[in-house]
Every structure is written in structure tokens, then in C-alpha cells.
Wavefront OBJ file of the C-alpha trace (Angstrom):
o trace
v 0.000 0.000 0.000
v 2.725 2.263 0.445
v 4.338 1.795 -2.689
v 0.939 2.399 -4.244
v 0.428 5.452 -2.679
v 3.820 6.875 -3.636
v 3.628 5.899 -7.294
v 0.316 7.743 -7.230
v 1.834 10.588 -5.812
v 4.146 10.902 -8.444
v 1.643 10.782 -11.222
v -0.240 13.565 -9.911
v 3.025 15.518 -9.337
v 3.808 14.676 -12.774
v 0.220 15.585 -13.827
v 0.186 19.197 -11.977
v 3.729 19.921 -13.518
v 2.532 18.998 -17.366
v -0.792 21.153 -16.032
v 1.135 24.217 -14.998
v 3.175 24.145 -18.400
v 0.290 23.582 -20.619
v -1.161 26.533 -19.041
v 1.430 29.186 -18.613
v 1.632 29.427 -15.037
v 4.519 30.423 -13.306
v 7.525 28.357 -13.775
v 8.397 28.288 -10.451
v 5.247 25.790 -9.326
v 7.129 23.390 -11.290
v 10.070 23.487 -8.639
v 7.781 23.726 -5.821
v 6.110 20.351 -7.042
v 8.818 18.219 -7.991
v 10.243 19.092 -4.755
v 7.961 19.661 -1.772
v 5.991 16.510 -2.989
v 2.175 16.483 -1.372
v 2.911 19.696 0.286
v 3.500 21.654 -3.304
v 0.463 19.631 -4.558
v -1.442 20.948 -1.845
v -0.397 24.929 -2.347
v -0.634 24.163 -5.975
v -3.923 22.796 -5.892
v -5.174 25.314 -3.463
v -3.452 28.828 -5.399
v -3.792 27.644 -8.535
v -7.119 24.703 -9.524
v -9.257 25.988 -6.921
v -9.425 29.718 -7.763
v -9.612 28.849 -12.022
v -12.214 26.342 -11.066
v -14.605 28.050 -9.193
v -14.406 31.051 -11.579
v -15.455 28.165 -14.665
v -18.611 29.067 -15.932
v -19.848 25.657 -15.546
v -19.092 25.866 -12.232
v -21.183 29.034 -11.649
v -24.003 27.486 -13.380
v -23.602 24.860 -10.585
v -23.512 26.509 -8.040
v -26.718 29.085 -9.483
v -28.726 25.938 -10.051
v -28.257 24.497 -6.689
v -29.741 28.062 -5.232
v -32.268 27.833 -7.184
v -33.051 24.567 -6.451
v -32.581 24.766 -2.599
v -34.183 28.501 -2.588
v -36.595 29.118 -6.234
v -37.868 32.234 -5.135
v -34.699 33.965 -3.795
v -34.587 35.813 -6.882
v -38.018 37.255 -7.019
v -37.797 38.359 -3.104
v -34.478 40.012 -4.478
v -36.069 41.734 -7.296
v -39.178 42.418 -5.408
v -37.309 44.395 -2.665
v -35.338 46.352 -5.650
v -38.199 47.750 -6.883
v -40.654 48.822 -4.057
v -36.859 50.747 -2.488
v -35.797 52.110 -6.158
v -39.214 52.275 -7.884
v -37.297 52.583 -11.233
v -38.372 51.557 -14.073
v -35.493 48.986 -15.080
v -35.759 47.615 -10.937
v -39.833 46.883 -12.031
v -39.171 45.568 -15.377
v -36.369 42.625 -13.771
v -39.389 41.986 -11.321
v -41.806 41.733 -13.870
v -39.450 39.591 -15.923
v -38.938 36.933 -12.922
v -42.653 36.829 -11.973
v -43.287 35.660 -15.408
v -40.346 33.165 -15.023
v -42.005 31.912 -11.705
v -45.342 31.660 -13.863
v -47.185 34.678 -11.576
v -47.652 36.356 -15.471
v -51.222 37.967 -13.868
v -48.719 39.784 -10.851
v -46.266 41.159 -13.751
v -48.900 42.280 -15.789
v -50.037 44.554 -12.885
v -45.937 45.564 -12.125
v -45.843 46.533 -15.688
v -49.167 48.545 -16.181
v -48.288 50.730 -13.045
v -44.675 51.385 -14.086
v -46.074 52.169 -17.643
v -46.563 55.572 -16.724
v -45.392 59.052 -17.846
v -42.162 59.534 -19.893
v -42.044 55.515 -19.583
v -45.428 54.884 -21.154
v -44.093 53.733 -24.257
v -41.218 52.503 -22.967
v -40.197 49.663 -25.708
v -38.728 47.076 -22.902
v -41.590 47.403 -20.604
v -44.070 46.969 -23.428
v -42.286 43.389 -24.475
v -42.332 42.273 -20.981
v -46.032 43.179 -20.441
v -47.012 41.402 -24.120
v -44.878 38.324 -22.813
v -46.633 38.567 -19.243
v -49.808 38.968 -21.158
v -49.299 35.988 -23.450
v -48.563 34.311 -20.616
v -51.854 34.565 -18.810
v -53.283 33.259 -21.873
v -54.626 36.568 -23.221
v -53.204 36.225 -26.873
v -55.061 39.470 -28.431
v -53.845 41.530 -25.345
v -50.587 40.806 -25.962
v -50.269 41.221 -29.849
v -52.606 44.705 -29.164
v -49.721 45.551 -27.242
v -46.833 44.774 -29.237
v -48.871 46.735 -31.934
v -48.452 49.751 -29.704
v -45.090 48.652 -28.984
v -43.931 48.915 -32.423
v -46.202 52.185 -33.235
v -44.330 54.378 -30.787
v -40.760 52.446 -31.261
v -40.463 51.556 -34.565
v -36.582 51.555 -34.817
v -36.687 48.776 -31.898
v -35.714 45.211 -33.181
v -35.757 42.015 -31.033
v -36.355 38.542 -32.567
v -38.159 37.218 -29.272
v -41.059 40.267 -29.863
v -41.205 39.248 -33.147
v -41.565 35.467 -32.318
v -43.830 36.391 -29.068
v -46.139 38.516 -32.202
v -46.500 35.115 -34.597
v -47.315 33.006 -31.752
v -49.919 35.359 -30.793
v -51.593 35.276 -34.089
v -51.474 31.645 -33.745
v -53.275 31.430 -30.713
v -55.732 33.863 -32.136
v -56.579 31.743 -35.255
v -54.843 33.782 -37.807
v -53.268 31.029 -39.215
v -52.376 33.275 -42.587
v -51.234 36.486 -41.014
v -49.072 33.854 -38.119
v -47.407 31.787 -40.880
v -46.241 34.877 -43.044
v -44.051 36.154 -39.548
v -42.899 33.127 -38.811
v -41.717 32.603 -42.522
v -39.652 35.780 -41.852
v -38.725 34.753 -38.473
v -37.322 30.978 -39.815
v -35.058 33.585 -41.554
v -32.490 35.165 -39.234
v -34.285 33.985 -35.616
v -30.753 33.092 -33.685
v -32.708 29.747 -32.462
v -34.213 26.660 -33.897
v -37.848 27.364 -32.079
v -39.460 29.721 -34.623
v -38.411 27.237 -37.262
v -39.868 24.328 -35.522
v -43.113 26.160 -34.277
v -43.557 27.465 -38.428
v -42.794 23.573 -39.067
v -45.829 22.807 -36.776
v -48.178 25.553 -37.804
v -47.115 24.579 -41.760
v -48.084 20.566 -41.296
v -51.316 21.782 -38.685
v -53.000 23.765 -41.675
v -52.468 21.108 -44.150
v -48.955 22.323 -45.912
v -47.130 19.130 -44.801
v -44.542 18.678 -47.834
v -43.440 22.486 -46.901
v -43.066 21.528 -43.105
v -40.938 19.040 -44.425
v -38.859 20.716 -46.214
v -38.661 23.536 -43.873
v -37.418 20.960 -40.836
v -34.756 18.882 -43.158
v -33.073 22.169 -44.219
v -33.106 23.071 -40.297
v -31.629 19.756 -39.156
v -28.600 19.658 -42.153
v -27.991 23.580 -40.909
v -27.812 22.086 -37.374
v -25.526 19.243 -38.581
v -23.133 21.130 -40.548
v -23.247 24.099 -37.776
v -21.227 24.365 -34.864
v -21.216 22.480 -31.785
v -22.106 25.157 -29.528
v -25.547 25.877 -31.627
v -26.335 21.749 -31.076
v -25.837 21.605 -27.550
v -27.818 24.747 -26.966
v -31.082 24.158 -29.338
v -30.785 20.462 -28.706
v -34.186 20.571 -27.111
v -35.874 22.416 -30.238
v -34.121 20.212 -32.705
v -34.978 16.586 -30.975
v -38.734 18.114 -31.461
v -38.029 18.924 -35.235
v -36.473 15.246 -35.380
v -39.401 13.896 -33.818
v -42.252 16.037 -35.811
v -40.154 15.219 -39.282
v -40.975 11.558 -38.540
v -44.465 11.852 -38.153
v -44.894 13.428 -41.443
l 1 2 3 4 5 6 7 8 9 10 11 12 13 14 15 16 17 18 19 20 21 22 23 24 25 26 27 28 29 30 31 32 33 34 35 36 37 38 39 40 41 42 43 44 45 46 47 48 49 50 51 52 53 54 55 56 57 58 59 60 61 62 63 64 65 66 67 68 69 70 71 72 73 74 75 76 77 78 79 80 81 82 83 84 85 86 87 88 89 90 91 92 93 94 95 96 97 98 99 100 101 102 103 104 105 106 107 108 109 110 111 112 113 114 115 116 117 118 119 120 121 122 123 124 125 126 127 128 129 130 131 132 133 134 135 136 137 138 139 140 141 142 143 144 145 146 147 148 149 150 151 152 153 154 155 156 157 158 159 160 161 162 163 164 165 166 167 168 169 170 171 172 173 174 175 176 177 178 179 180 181 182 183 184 185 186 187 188 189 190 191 192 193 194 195 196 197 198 199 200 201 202 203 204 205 206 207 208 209 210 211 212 213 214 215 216 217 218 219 220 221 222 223 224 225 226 227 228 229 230 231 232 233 234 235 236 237 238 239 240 241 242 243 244 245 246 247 248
């Protein structure tokens, strides 16, 4: 057992040394661990892994994830408290925007409407997050009404998730025409793989089938031949256009 534990202890020296090399650290560490043994591990470990790893973003997302899991509303008391002490307009929209992640959409409806107010009451952000809130609670024609305003009174303002919030909205009002022409456009330039999936869905609902399958091949070779990154990310949206593509 002791011989075991020494020739592991080399291994991992050797390990941190080729580590610290790789890397660029400070040439120095490499003295420190070929010759304090466990004790440089220990300082190397501790100065150098620890710090790098708990600045990782993966790491971050951890650590977020278990707070949220442990405490879900932490955030929304947080946010809450910001905006009855600042009353600002950006402190009520970051309310608004968690009570609609928490699904309270009816609450952030109300947090939007009062903050909608004066020089604000056009305000381009606070419109999208009361349209989402809106759509959210079910009230489809509410919400495209107000992205209608939103776009009268802004119409330099550009954001691909108003645009896909103002298809889906025709959708769930029955304009099937007016809903597939947006998302058409959207299935265009939208960053994601939803709007192409959910145009996929409303193409093959109102009969246009061969379309939706043309439209969710082309999206799944794009996916293929695109990078990594945009796989892992959409990999939800893109298992659904799998799994639609084979029922048509």
C-alpha cells in the first residue's frame, strides 16, 4: 500500500507539472512540485485549480442551479425588494421579468401597467415584458394589441423574441395566414431553432405538410453542418423537429 500510494503521488506531481506548463503558469510551481511533494500539490492545488475552477462558468451554473433549487424564489424576493426601495423603471421591469419566469404572469402584468406611466409609457422594454406577461396569462389578443403599440411608438426597436412572441400570438388567435407569413420571416435570421420548428408545426397543422418538411430537413442539415455550440444549446428544439419530421 505504500508503494501504491507513492507511485500515485508521483503521477499527480507529474500531472500538476505537465498542467502548470500547458497553461502558462509560473515556472516556479514546477520546482515547488517536484520538490515539496504532497505539500507543493497541496499549495498548488489550493493557489492555482481551486481559484480557475470556481471562476469556470460551468461551475457558476452549478452553483446558481443548486440556489435555485434549494431557494426558487430567492430571486423574485431580491427583485421584489429592488423595486418597491428604487421604484425605477429597469428595478420593475427585472421583477416583472422573474414573476413571469415563476409563472405569476397575472402579478407582472399589474408591475408593468403601473410602471407604464409618464415619460415611460411607451417605454419599448416594458411593453415586451407586459405582451410576454400577457401571453402568458393566456390573453393572446392583449398581448399582440400591445406589441402593436409597442412597435407604433418604437419603430426603430428590433428584437427577434417580440417578433416570435407577435406570430405566436396570431397563432393562438386563429390567424393562421397572417401567423405563418411572420414566422416565414422569423425561420429567416431567428438566432434559435424554435421559430423554425413552431412554423414547421403551424405549416403541417394547416395542411402544408410537404413544406413543413422541407422547412425541418433544411433546419436539421444547418444544425448538422453548424457548430457544436448551436447543437448543444437548441438540442431541445431540434430533438422536437427530429421527432415532428418523422411523423410526417
Amino acid at each position: 500500500m505504500p508503494s501504491l500510494f507513492v507511485v500515485l503521488s508521483l503521477v499527480f506531481q507529474a500531472a500538476l507539472i505537465v498542467h502548470c506548463i500547458k497553461t502558462g503558469r509560473n515556472q516556479i510551481w514546477i520546482w515547488v512540485l517536484a520538490l515539496l511533494s504532497m505539500a507543493g500539490v497541496i499549495a498548488y492545488v489550493v493557489a492555482e485549480l481551486i481559484p480557475d475552477l470556481l471562476r469556470s462558468r460551468t461551475t457558476q451554473r452549478t452553483v446558481s442551479g443548486v440556489k435555485k433549487a434549494l431557494d426558487p424564489e430567492a430571486n423574485l424576493r431580491r427583485y421584489e425588494g429592488a423595486a418597491r426601495m428604487t421604484g425605477n423603471v429597469d428595478s420593475q421591469q427585472r421583477y416583472a421579468d422573474e414573476l413571469i419566469r415563476q409563472g405569476q404572469a397575472a402579478k407582472a402584468i399589474e408591475v408593468c401597467q403601473q410602471a407604464l406611466r409618464g415619460l415611460y409609457e411607451h417605454d419599448a422594454g416594458l411593453l415586451l415584458t407586459l405582451a410576454r406577461a400577457q401571453f402568458e396569462a393566456g390573453q393572446a389578443l392583449a398581448a399582440r394589441i400591445t406589441l402593436d403599440l409597442l412597435i407604433e411608438h418604437n419603430p426603430q426597436f428590433k428584437s427577434p423574441e417580440g417578433h416570435l412572441l407577435y406570430a405566436r400570438a396570431l397563432e393562438a388567435e386563429g390567424d393562421d395566414a397572417r401567423a405563418l407569413a411572420e414566422f416565414k420571416v422569423l425561420a429567416g435570421y431567428y438566432p434559435g431553432a424554435e421559430a423554425t420548428v413552431r412554423y414547421a408545426q403551424l405549416l403541417s397543422r394547416t395542411g402544408e405538410s410537404e413544406t413543413a418538411k422541407t422547412v425541418l430537413r433544411e433546419l436539421l442539415d444547418r444544425a448538422q453542418n453548424g457548430p457544436q455550440h448551436y447543437r448543444r444549446t437548441q438540442a431541445d428544439w431540434l430533438a422536437k423537429a427530429t421527432q415532428q419530421l418523422g411523423t410526417l
